[in-house]
N, C-alpha and C positions, 0 to 999 in steps of 0.2 A: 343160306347159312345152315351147317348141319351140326349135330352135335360135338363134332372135334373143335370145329371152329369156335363154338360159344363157349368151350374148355378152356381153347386157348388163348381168347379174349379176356377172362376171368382170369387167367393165370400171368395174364399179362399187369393188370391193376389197372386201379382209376388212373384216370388219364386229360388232357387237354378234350382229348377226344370220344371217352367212354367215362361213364358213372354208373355209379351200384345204386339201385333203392330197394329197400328192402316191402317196401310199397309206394302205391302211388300216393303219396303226402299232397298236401292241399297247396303245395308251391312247384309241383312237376312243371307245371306249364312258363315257371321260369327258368327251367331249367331246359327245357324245349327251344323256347326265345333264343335261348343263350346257346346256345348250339349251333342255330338257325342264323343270328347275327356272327358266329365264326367261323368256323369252317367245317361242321355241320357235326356231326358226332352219335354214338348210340348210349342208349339209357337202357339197364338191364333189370327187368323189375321182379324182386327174387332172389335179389344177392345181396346181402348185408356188404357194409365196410368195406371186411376185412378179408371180405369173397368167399365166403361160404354161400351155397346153393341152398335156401329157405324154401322155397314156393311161393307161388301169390294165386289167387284170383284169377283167373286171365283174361274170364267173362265182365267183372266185376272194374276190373285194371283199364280195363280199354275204355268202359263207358264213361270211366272218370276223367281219361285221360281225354276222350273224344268231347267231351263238355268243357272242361278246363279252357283246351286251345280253343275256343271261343271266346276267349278276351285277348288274343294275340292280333293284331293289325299291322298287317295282315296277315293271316292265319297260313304259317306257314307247313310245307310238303314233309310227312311223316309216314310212313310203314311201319307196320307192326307183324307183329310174327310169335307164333307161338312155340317152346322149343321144352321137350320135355327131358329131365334127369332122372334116374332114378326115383320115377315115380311124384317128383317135382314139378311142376309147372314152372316156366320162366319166362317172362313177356318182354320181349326186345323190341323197343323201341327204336327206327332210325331216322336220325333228320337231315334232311337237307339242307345244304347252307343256302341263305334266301339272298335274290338277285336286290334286293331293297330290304333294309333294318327293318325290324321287327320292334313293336312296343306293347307293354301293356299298362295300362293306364295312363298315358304318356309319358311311361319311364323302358328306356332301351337298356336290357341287362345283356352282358357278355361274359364269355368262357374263361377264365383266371387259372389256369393252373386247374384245380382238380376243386373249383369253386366259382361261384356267380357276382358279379358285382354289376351295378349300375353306373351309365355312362354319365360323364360328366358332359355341360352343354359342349363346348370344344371339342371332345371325342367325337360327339355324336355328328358335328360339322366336318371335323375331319375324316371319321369314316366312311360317312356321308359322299363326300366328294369325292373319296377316292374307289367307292361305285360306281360313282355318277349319276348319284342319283340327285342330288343337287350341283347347280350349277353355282362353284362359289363366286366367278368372276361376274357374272350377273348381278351382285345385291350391292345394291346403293350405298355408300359408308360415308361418303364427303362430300360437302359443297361444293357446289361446281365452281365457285367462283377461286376455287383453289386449283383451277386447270392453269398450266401458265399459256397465255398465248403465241410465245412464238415454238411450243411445240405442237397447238392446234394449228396455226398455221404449214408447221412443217409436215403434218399429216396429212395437208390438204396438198399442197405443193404436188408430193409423194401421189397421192392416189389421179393426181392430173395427169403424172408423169408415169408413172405404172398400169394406171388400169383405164386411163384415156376417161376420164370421169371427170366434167371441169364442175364445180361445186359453189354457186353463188353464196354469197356472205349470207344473205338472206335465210339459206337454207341448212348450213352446217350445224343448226342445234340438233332441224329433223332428224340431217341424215346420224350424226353420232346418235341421237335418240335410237334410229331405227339397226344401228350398229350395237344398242345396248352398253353405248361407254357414259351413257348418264340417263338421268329420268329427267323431268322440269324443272327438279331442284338440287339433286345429288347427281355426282359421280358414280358411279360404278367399279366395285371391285380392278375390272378391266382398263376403266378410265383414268382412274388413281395409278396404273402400274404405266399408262401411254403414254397420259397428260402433266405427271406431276413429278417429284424428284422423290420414285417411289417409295423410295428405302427409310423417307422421313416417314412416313404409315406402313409402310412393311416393312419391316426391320431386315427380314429374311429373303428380301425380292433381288439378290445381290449374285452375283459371282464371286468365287474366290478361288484364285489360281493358288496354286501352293507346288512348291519345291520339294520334291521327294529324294531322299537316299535310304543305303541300307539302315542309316542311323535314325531314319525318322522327318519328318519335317524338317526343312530348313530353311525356307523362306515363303512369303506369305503378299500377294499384289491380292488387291479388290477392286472391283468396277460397280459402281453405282449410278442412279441416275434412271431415268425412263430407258424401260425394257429396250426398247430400239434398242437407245447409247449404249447400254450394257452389252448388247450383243455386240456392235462396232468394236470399242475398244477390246472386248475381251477379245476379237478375231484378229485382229489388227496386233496385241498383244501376240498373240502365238503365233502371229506372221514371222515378228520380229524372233521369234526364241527359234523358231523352227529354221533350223539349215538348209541350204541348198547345196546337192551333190551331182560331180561330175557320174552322167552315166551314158553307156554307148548303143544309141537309135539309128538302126542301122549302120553308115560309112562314120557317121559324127557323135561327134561330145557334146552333150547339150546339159545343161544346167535344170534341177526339177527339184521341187519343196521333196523332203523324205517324208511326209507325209499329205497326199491332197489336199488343198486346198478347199476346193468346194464342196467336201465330205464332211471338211472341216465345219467351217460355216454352218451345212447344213442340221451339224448333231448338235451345235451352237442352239439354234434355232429351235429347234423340237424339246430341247432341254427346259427351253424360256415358257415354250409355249405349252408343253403336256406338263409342266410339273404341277404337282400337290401342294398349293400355295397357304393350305391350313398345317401344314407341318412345317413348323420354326427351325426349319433347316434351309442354308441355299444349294446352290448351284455349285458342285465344284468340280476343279478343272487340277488334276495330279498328274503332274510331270515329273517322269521316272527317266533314269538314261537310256532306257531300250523303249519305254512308250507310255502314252499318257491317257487320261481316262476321265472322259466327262459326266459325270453322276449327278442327278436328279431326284429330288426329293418325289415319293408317287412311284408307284411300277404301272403297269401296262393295264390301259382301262379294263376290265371284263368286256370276255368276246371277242380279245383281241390279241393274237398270235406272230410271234416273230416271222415265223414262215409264208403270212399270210396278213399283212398288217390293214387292220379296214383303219378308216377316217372316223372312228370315235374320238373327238376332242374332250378332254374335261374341262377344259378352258374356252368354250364355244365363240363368245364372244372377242378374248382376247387373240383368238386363232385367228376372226374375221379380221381386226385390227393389221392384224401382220401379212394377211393377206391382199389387203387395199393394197396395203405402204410397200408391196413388193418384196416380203420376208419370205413367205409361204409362195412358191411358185404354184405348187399344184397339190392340191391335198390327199391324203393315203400313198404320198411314193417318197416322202422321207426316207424310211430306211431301207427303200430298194433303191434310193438315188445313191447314197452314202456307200451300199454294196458295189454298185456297178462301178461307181470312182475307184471306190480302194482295185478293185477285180482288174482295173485299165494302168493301176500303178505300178511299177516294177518291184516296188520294198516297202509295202506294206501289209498288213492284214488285221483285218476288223472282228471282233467279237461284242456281240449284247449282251449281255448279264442283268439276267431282272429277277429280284428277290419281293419280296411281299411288300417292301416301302419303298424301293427304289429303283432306279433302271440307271446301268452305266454301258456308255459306250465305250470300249479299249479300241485303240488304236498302236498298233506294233511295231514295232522294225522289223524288216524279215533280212537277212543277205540273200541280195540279190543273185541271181544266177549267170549277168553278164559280167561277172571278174573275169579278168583276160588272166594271160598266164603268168603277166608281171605280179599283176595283186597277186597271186598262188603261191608265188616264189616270195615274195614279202612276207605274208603272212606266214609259209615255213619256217624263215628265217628267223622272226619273232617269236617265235617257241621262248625266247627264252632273253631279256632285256641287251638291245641293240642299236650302236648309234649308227646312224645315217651311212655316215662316211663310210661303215663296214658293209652297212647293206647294198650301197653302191658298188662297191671293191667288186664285192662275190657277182654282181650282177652285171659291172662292166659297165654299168651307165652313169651320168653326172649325179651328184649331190642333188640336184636343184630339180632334176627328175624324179627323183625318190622323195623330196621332202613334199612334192605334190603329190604324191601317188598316196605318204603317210598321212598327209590332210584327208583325203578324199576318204582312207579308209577309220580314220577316226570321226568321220564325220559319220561315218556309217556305222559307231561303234565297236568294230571292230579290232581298233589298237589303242591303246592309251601311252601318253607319253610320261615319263619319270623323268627325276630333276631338272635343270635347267642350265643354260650356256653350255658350254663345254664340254659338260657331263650328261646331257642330255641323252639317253635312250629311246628308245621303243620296244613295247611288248605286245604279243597277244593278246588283249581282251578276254579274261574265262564268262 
């Protein structure tokens, strides 16, 4: 940093990311924490407010500062630098944002706006987790004896039939013990979302499909029930909504979901299994007329890149779960399996979008590139609202040839129909 920059840093103001001290005060070092638990920030010591350039110390500034951050646990990554103004001294502090919370005294402060506050127990669970630095599906919360058994049984069934693992009566406390879905006496976080009919202890352990238009919301289905069921119905749910369109493989017509199936399933699954289950939000699934978009509470563990997705689970346990029972095929190729499906489909295309709380999968319509020259000449002709029988006339073919030809292209969004009987048209789709 040279001096233009620290100009223009100061001319910029306090910030999320930058504060003014006019010295180092005997609570820097919360102000360091809290920098260090966001997203890391600099401290500029020598600048009042209101950013006026004062001077400090800078010999003076550091040793205080370098003794302070010894009550931070752990003592998190700082550089310091000295930068002069017009004969001013100014000590710029920069922090790192830390891969694990920061406390001091066993209180976790964070960044507010252009101020410090301390974390609430729930923040600090939820931030917590969604570092990864605690494991929240690991910690005990319910009696086991509130597992139902014919879903410990249906997990054993499953992992006979899946991973070739037959499982005596005798031993299925171990092995769920050694699986982390209970201790001797409780449940597990994991357990309670396998074993039981989650959503009565997690409110939020749910799906909710919802109906989109330009108007906003218009309808609203939910699937509840142990994580499995949830993902069943909810897939099975969008089997049923999701169309199937005539499209032409090589000499023939063959019938195909407009959007893949097992891409489907699979961003189902990753949804259930990588969310942030300390954030009292679900799972939700928005269905648009051109494409729908699966959103998960939690974005993408640290370390961990779309272009490059490793196998960090935050949900280690409940991952293992789904991988007995045949959910998770293989770990770390989620979202290259989901690519290579869409990449093998003729009308669709996938996008990830992951913001600081959440990760959503979109799924699209694309128009295909196999229209023959019939659909060309249709779609021309729909410029502008048109019934059937006209489009037929001009094209010389039956009625009942063009009313399938209009199905297949509405099915692909691309025409909508206006009024009905008699009066019936078609138009282009904008």
């Amino acid at each position: 940093m040279d001096i233009e920059d620290l100009i223009y840093l100061i001319q910029s103001g306090e910030s999320e990311v930058l504060e003014f001290k006019e010295s180092e005060s005997k609570n820097i070092h919360h102000e360091i924490a809290a920098f260090a638990n966001s997203d890391g920030g600099k401290i500029l010591v020598g600048v009042s407010d209101s950013g006026k350039i004062i001077g400090t110390n800078v010999k003076e500034a550091i040793e205080k500062v370098t003794s302070s951050i010894q009550s931070i646990i752990p003592p998190p990554k700082i550089k310091t630098l000295k930068i002069s103004v017009d004969g001013k001294d100014i000590l710029v502090i920069s922090v790192d944002k830390s891969p694990t919370l920061c406390s001091i005294g066993g209180i976790v402060y964070i960044r507010a706006g252009t101020g410090v506050r301390p974390l609430s127990l729930q923040e600090i669970i939820m931030l917590s987790s969604e570092m990864g630095t605690i494991h929240w599906d690991e910690i005990p919360m319910l009696s086991k004896k509130e597992a139902k058994p014919e879903y410990i049984n249906w997990f054993f069934e499953k992992v006979q039939e899946t991973r070739g693992k037959s499982i005596s009566a005798s031993n299925r406390a171990r092995y769920l013990r050694s699986a982390r879905a209970q201790n001797d006496f409780k449940l597990t976080n994991a357990g309670i979302l396998f074993f039981t009919e989650a959503t009565e202890h997690i409110p939020s352990a749910r799906i909710r499909k919802v109906g989109m238009s330009d108007e906003g919301p218009q309808w609203s289905e939910e699937y509840e029930g142990p994580v499995w069921k949830v993902i069943e119905e909810a897939y099975n749910g969008l089997m049923r909504d999701i169309k199937k369109i005539d499209v032409v493989s090589g000499t023939r017509r063959v019938k195909i979901e407009e959007y893949p199936p097992r891409a489907i399933r699979e961003a189902l699954i990753n949804a259930i299994a990588h969310r942030n289950y300390t954030i009292s939000a679900d799972v939700k699934i928005l269905m648009y007329p051109d494409r729908f978009e699966i959103k998960n509470p939690g974005s993408l563990m640290p370390g961990v890149e779309i272009s490059d997705p490793e196998h960090i689970p935050r949900n280690p346990a409940l991952s293992n779960l789904l991988f007995d029972s045949g959910y998770i095929e293989q770990y770390g190729f989620g979202i290259k399996m989901i690519e290579e499906e869409v990449a093998s489909h003729p009308m669709c295309s996938v996008e990830f979008k992951v913001s600081p709380s959440s990760f959503t999968v979109i799924f699209r319509k694309e128009i295909p590139s196999n229209l023959d020259d019939m659909d060309s000449q249709i779609l021309k002709l729909v410029q502008v609202p048109t019934k059937s029988g006209d489009i037929a006339a001009r094209l010389n073919v039956s009625k009942n040839t063009i009313l399938r030809r209009i199905d297949r292209l509405e099915n692909l969004g691309l025409v909508e129909k206006k009024g009905s009987g008699p009066r019936t048209m078609y138009v282009r789709k904008q």
